[in-house]
N, C-alpha and C positions, 0 to 999 in steps of 0.2 A: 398645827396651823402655821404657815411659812409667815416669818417675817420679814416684812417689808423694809428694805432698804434705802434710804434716799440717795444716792452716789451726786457726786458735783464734779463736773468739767475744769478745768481750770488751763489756760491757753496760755502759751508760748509767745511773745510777742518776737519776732525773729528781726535782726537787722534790717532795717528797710535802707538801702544803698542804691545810691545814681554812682555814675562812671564821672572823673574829674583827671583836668591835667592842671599841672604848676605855671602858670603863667604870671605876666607882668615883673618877672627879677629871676634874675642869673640863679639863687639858690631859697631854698623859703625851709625855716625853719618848724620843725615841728616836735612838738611841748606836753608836757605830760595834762598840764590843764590847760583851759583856757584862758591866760594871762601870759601876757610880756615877762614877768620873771618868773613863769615856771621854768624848773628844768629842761634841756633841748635831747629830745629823745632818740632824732635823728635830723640830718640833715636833707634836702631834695634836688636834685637838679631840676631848672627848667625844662620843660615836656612831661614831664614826669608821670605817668599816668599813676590814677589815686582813685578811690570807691571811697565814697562821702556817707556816712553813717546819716543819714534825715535827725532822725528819731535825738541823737545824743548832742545835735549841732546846734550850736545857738546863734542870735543874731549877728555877731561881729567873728566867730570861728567856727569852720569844721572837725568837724570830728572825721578822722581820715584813717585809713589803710592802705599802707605802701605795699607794690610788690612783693619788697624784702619778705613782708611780715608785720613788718613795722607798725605800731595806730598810737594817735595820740592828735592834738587837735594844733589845727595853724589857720594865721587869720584868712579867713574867705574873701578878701580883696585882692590876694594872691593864685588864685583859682580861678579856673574855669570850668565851672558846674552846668553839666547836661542833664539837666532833668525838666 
């Protein structure tokens, strides 16, 4: 007699990202967390274009990916998010 297997799915949740540029200051800092004295991960010029992580971003920083490569989070008053 075959026995029955019960198998379970288990999902993926994948970066959910909007497109973002660096606006409001010459250069914007971005940090390995979200605080004024985290480490500075890298630096940004203005324009800068950036992909805003949703999912990992919190009320006062995003959570960001630069061109370079670069991700790590800077404050969202510096941004301009298109979502």
């Amino acid at each position: 007699k075959p026995q029955i297997v019960k198998e379970t799915v288990s999902t993926v949740s994948l970066p959910n990202t909007v497109e973002g540029v660096v606006a409001h200051c010459a250069k914007l800092n971005v940090r390995e967390n979200a605080t004024v004295d985290s480490g500075i991960v890298c630096v940004l010029d203005a324009m800068s274009e950036i992909e805003i992580d949703v999912n990992k971003s919190t009320t006062n920083w995003f959570y960001i990916y630069s061109a370079t490569g670069a991700e790590g989070y800077c404050m969202r008053q510096y941004v301009d998010a298109y979502m």
